[in-house]
C-alpha positions in Angstrom: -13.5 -4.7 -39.1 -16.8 -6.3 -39.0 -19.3 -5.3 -36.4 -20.6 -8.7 -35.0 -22.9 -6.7 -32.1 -24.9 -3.9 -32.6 -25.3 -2.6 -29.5 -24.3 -3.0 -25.9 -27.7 -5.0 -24.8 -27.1 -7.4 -27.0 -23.3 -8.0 -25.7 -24.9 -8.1 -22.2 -27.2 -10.4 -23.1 -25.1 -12.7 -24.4 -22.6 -12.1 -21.5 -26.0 -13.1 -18.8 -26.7 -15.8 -21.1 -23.5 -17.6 -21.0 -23.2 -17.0 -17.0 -26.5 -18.6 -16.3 -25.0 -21.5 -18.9 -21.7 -21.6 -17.0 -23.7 -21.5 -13.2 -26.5 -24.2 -14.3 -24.7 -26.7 -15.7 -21.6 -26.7 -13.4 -21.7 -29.7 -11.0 -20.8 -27.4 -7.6 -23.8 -24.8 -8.4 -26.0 -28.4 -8.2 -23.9 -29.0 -4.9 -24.2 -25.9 -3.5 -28.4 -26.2 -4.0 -28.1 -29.5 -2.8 -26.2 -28.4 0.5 -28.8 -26.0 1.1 -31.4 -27.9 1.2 -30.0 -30.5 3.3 -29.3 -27.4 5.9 -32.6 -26.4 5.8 -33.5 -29.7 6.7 -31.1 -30.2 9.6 -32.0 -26.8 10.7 -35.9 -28.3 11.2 -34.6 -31.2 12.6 -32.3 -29.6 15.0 -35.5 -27.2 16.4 -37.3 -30.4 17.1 -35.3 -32.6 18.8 -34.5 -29.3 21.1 -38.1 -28.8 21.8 -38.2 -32.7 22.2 -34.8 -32.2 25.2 -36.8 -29.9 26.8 -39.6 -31.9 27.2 -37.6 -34.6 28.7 -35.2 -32.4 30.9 -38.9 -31.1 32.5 -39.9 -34.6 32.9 -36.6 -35.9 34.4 -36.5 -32.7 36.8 -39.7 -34.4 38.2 -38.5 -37.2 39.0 -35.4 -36.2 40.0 -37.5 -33.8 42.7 -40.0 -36.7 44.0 -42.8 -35.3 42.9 -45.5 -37.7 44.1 -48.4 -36.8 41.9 -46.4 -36.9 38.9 -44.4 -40.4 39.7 -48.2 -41.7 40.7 -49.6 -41.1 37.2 -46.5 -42.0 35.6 -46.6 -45.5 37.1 -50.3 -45.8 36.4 -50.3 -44.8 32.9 -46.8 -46.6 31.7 -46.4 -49.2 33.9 -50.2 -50.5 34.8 -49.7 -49.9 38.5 -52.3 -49.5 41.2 -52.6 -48.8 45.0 -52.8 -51.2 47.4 -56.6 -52.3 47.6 -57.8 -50.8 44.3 -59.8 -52.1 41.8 -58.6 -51.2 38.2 -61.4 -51.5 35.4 -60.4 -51.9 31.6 -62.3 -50.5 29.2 -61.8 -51.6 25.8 -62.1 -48.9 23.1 
C-alpha cells in the first residue's frame, strides 16, 4: 500500500481546504451572507423609524392635549399664521 499522506497535518489540511472550497463556492453560503447583511440593515432601519414614532407620538400627544404654546408655534412656523393685529416681517436669508 502506498502512503499518499505523511502525516496527519497534512490530511487536515487538505480536509480544511476542501471545506472552505465546499463553503465558498456554494450558492447558499453567498445567501446566507447576503441575508445577513440585509438584517443588519433592517435592524438600522427599524431603530430609526422607532426613534422617528416616538417623535411623532410626543408631537401628536400635544396636540391631542391643547397645548396652546405648542399649537401657537406650530401654526406660525408650518402654516405662516399670525395673531390678530401683528405685523409679520420676512427676512430673506
Amino acid at each position: 500500500m502506498i502512503k499518499i499522506f505523511r502525516n496527519k497535518k497534512s490530511v487536515l489540511l487538505i480536509l480544511l481546504a476542501i471545506l472552505i472550497a465546499v463553503l465558498v463556492f456554494n450558492d447558499s453560503f453567498f445567501a446566507l451572507l447576503h441575508n445577513s447583511l440585509k438584517m443588519r440593515r433592517l435592524n438600522e432601519k427599524i431603530t430609526q423609524l422607532d426613534s422617528e414614532y416616538e417623535e411623532l407620538n410626543a408631537e401628536y400627544n400635544k396636540i391631542l392635549s391643547g397645548d396652546r404654546f405648542f399649537l401657537e408655534e406650530e401654526a406660525r412656523i408650518n402654516y405662516n399664521m399670525a395673531r390678530e393685529g401683528e405685523i409679520e416681517f420676512r427676512i430673506k436669508k
